[in-house]
C-alpha positions in Angstrom: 44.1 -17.6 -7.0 42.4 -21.0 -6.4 42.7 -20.7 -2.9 41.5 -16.9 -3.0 38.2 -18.5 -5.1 37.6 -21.1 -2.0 37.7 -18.2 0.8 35.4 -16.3 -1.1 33.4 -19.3 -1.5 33.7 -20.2 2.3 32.7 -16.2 2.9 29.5 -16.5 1.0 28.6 -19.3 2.7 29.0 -18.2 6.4 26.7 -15.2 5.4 23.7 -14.3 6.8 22.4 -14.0 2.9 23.2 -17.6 1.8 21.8 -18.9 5.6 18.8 -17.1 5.3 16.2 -19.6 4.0 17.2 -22.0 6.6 16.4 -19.7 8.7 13.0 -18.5 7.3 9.2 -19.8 8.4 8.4 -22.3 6.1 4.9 -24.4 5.0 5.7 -28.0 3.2 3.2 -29.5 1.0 3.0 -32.5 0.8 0.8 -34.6 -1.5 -2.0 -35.1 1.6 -1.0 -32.2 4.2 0.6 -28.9 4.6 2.6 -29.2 7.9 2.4 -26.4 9.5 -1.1 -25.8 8.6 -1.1 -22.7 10.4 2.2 -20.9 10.2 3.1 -17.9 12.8 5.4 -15.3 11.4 5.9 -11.2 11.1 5.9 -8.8 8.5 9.7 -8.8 8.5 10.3 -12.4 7.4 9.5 -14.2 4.0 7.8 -17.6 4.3 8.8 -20.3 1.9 5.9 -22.4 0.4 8.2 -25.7 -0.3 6.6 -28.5 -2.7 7.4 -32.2 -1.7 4.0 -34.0 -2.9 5.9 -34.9 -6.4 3.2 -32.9 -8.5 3.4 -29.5 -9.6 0.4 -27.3 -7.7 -0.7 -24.4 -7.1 -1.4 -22.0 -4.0 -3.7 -19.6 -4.1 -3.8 -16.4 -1.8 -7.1 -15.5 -1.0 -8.1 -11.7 -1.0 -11.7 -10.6 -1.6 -13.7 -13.1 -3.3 -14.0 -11.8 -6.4 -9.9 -11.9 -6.8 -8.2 -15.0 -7.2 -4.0 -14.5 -6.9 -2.8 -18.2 -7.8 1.0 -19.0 -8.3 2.3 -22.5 -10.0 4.4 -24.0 -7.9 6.9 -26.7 -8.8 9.5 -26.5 -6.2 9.1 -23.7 -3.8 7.8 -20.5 -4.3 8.4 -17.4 -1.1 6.2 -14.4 -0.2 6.2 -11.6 2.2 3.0 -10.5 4.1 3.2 -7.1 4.5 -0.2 -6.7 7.0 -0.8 -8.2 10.1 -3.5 -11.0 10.8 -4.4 -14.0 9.5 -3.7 -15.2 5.7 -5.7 -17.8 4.1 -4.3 -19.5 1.0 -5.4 -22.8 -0.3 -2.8 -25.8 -2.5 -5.0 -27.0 -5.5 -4.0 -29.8 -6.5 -4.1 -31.0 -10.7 -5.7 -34.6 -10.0 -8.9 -33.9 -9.1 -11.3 -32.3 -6.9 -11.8 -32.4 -3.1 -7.8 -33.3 -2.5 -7.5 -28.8 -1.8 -6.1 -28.2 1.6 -6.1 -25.0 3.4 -3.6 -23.1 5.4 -3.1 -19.7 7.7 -0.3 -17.7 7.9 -0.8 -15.5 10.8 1.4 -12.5 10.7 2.5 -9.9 13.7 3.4 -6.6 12.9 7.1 -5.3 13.2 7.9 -1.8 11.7 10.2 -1.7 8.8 13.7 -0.3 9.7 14.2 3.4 9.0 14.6 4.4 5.5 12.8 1.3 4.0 9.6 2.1 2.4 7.3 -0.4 0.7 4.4 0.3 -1.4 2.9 -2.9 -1.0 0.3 -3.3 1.6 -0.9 -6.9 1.2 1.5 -9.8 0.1 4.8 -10.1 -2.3 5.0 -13.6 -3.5 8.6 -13.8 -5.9 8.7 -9.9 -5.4 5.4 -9.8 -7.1 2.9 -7.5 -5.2 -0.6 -8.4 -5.0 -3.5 -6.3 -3.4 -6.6 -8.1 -1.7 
């Protein structure tokens, strides 16, 4: 039984599911940079907004400028763009002002595989869908 447990285990592992953050884009925040600060991806992959500058902060996806979508963000949050062109979000950071740094995701179209539909024509952060 144990050593059914392990291969299961071992299974899991090898699968494209459990490699699949490695493999996604990913911006890292640091407490002075975002590295990259301008991020190339598609509409078919998630991007991973990781947290390493030791503070909780918060990114903020800018639509039109009277809409302000902002997300906490402790240890790493992921969303989805679901247009193509160019994303701006800005990291806000708690201890004061003038420390907010600025990134670009831009995003190339690729068409969603047969059968898959989504209703959501802007950005999915944590399966949440906002609009601009």
């Amino acid at each position: 039984m144990r050593a059914a447990a392990v291969a299961l285990f071992a299974l899991l592992l090898a699968s494209p599911a459990a490699r699949s953050t490695a493999d996604q884009p990913q911006v890292v925040i640091t407490a002075t940079a975002l590295e990259p600060r301008v991020l190339q991806t598609t509409t078919a992959q998630r991007v991973m907004f990781v947290n390493r500058s030791g503070q909780t902060v918060h990114v903020e996806f800018l639509g039109r400028s009277d809409q302000h979508h902002v997300f906490w963000v402790a240890d790493q949050i992921w969303a989805r763009f679901h247009s193509a062109g160019v994303h701006q979000y800005v990291v806000h950071y708690p201890t004061g002002r003038g420390r907010d740094l600025r990134g670009w995701v831009e995003v190339g179209h690729v068409p969603e595989p047969e059968g898959e539909v989504h209703t959501c024509t802007w950005v999915s952060v944590m399966e949440n869908c906002i609009e601009p």
